[in-house]
PyMOL CGO cylinders between C-alpha atoms (Angstrom):
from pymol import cmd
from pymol.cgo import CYLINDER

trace = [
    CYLINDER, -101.89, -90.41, -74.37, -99.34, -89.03, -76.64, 0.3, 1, 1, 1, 1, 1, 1,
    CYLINDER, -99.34, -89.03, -76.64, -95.91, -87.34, -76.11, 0.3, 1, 1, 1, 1, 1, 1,
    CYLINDER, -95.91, -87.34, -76.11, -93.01, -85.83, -77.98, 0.3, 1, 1, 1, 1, 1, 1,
    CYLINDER, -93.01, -85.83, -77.98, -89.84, -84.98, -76.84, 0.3, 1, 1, 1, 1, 1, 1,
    CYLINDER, -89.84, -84.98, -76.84, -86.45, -83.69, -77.73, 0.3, 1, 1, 1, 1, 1, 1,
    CYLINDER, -86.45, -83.69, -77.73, -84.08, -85.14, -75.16, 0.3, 1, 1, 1, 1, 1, 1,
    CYLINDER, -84.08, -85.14, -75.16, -80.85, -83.05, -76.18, 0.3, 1, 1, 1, 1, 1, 1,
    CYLINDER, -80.85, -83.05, -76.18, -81.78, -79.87, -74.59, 0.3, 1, 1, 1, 1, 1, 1,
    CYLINDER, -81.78, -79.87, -74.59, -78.36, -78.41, -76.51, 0.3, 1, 1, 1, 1, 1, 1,
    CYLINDER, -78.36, -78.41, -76.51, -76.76, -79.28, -79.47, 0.3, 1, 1, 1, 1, 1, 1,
    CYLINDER, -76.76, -79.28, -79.47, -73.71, -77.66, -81.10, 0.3, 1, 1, 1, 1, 1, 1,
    CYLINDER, -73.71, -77.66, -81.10, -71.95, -78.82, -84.04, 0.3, 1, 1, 1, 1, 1, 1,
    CYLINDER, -71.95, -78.82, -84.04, -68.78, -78.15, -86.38, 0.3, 1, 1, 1, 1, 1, 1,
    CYLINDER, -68.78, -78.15, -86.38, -69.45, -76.81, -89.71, 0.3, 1, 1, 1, 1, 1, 1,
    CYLINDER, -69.45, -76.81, -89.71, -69.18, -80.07, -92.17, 0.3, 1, 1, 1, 1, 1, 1,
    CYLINDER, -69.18, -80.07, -92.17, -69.85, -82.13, -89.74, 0.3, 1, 1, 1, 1, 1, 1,
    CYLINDER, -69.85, -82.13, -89.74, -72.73, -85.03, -89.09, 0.3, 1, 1, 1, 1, 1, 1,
    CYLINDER, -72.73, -85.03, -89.09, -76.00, -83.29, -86.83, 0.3, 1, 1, 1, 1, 1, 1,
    CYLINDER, -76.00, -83.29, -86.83, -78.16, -85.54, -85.56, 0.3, 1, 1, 1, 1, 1, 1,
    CYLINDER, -78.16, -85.54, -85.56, -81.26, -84.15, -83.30, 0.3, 1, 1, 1, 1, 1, 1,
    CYLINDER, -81.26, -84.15, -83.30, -83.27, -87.09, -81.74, 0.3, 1, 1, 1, 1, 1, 1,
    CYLINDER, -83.27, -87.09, -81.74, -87.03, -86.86, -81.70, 0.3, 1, 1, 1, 1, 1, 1,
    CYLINDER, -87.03, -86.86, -81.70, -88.86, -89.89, -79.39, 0.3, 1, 1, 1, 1, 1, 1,
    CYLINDER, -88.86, -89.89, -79.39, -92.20, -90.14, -79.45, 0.3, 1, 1, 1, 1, 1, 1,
    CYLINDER, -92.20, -90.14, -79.45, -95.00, -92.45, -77.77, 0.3, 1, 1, 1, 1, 1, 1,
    CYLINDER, -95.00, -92.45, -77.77, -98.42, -92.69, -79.24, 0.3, 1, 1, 1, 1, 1, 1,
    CYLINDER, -98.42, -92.69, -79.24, -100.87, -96.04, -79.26, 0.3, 1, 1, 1, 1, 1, 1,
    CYLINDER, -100.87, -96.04, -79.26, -102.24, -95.00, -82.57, 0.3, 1, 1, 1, 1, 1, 1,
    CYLINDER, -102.24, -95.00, -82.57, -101.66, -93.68, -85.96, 0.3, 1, 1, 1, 1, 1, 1,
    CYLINDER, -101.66, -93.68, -85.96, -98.68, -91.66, -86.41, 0.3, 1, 1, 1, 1, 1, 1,
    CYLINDER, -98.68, -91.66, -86.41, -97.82, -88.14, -88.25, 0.3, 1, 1, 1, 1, 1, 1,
    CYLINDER, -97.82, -88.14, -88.25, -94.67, -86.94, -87.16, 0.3, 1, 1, 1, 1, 1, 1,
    CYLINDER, -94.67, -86.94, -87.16, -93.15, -83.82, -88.66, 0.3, 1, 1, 1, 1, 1, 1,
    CYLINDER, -93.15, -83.82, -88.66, -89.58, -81.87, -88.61, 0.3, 1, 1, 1, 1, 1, 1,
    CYLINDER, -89.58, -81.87, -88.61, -90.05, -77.85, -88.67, 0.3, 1, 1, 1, 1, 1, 1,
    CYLINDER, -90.05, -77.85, -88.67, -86.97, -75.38, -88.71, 0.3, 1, 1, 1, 1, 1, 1,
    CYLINDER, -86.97, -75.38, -88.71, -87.78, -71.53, -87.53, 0.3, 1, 1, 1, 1, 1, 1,
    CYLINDER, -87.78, -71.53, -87.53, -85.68, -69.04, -88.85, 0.3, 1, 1, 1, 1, 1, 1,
    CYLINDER, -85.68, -69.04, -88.85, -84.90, -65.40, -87.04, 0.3, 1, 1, 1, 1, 1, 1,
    CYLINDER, -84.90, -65.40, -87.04, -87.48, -63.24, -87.88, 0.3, 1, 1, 1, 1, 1, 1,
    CYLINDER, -87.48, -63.24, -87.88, -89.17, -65.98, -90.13, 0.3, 1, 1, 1, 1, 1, 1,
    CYLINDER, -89.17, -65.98, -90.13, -91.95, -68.36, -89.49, 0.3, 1, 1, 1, 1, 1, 1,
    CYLINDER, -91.95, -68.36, -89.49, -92.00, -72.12, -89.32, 0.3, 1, 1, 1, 1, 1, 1,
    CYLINDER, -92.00, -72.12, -89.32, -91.28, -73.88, -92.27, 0.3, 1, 1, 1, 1, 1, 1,
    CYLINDER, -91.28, -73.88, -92.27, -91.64, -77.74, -93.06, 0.3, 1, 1, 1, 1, 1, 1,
    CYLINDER, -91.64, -77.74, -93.06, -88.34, -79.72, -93.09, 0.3, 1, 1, 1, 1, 1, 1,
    CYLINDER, -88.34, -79.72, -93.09, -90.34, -82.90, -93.49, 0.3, 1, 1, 1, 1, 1, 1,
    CYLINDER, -90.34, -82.90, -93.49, -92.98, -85.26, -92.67, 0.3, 1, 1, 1, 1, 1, 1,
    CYLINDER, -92.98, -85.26, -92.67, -93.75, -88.76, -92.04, 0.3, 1, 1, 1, 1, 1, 1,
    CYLINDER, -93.75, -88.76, -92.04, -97.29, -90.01, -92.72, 0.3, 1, 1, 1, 1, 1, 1,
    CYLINDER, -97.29, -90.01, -92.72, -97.01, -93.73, -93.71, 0.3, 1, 1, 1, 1, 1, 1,
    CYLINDER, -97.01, -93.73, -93.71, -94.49, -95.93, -96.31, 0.3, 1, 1, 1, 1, 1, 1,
    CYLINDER, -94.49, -95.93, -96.31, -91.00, -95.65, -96.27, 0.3, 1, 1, 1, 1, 1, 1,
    CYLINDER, -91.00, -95.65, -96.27, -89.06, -95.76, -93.09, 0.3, 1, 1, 1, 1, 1, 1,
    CYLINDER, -89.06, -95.76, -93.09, -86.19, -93.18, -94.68, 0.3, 1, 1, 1, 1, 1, 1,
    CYLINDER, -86.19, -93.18, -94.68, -87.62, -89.59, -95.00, 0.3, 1, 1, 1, 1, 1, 1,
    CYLINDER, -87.62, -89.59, -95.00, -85.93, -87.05, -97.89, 0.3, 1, 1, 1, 1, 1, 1,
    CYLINDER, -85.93, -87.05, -97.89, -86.49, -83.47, -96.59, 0.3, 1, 1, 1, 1, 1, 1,
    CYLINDER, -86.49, -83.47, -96.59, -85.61, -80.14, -97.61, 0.3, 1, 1, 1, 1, 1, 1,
    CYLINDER, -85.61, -80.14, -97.61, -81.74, -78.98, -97.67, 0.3, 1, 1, 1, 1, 1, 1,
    CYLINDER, -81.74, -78.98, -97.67, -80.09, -82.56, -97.56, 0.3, 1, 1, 1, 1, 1, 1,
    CYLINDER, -80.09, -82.56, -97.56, -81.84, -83.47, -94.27, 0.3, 1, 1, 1, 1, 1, 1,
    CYLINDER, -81.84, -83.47, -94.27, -83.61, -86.63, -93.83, 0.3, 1, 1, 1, 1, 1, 1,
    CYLINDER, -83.61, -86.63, -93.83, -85.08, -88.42, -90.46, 0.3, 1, 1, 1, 1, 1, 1,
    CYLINDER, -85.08, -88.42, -90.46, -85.79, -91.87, -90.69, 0.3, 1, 1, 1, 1, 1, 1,
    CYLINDER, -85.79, -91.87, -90.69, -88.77, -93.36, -88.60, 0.3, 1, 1, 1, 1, 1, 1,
    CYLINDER, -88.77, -93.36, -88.60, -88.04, -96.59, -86.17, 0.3, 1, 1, 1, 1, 1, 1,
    CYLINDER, -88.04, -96.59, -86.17, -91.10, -97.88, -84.91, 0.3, 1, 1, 1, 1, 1, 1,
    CYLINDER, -91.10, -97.88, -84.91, -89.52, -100.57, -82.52, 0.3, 1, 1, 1, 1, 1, 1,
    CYLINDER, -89.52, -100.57, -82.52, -87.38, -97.49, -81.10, 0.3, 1, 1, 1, 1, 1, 1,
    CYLINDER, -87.38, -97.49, -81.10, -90.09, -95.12, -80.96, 0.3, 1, 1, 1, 1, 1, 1,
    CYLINDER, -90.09, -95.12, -80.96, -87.49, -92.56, -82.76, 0.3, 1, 1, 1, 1, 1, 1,
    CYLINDER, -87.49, -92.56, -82.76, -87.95, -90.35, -85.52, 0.3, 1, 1, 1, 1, 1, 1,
    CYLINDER, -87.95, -90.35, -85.52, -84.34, -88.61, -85.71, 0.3, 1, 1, 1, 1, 1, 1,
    CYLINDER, -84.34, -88.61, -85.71, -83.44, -85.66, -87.88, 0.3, 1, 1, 1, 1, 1, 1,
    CYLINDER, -83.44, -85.66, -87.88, -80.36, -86.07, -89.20, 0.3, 1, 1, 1, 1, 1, 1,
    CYLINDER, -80.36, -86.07, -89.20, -77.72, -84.26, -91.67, 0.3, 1, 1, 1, 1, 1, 1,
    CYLINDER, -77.72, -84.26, -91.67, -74.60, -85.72, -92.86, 0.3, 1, 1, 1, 1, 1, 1,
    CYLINDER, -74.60, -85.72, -92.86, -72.69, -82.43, -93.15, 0.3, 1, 1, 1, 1, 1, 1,
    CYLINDER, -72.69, -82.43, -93.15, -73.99, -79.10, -91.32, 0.3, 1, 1, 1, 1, 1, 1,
    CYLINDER, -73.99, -79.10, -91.32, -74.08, -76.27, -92.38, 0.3, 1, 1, 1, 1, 1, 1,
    CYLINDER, -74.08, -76.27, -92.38, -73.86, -73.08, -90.29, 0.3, 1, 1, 1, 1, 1, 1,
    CYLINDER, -73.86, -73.08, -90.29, -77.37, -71.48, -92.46, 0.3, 1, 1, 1, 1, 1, 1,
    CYLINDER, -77.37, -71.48, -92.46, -78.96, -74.80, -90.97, 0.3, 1, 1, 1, 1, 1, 1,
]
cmd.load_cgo(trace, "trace")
């Protein structure tokens, strides 16, 4: 079986400062793990993706997530937040 979750249920953060939203995962297999952000009144849109490679994932609008297999985390992170994020 395979299962996602988000265990901050809130986050709130300062403008300019670090966000960090944890993503742990469990899965047996393969893994594809994706980042979307939705908008008001706008669909989903891809922040980023992991597929394979490189731990350390570049995404769209300075974030980046980095994929930990021995920690089963693939955290989103940002080092300064801003409030259009």
């Amino acid at each position: 079986a395979q299962s996602v979750t988000q265990p901050d249920v809130h986050v709130t953060v300062s403008e300019g400062a670090p966000l960090e939203l944890r993503c742990n995962y469990s899965s047996s297999v393969s893994l594809y793990l994706f980042w979307y952000v939705r908008y008001p009144n706008q669909g989903l849109q891809l922040l980023l993706k992991y597929t394979s490679g490189n731990s350390l994932v570049p995404g769209m609008k300075g974030f980046k997530a980095e994929f930990r297999k021995n920690e089963t985390s693939f955290h989103l992170k940002k080092p300064s937040a801003h409030w259009s994020d």
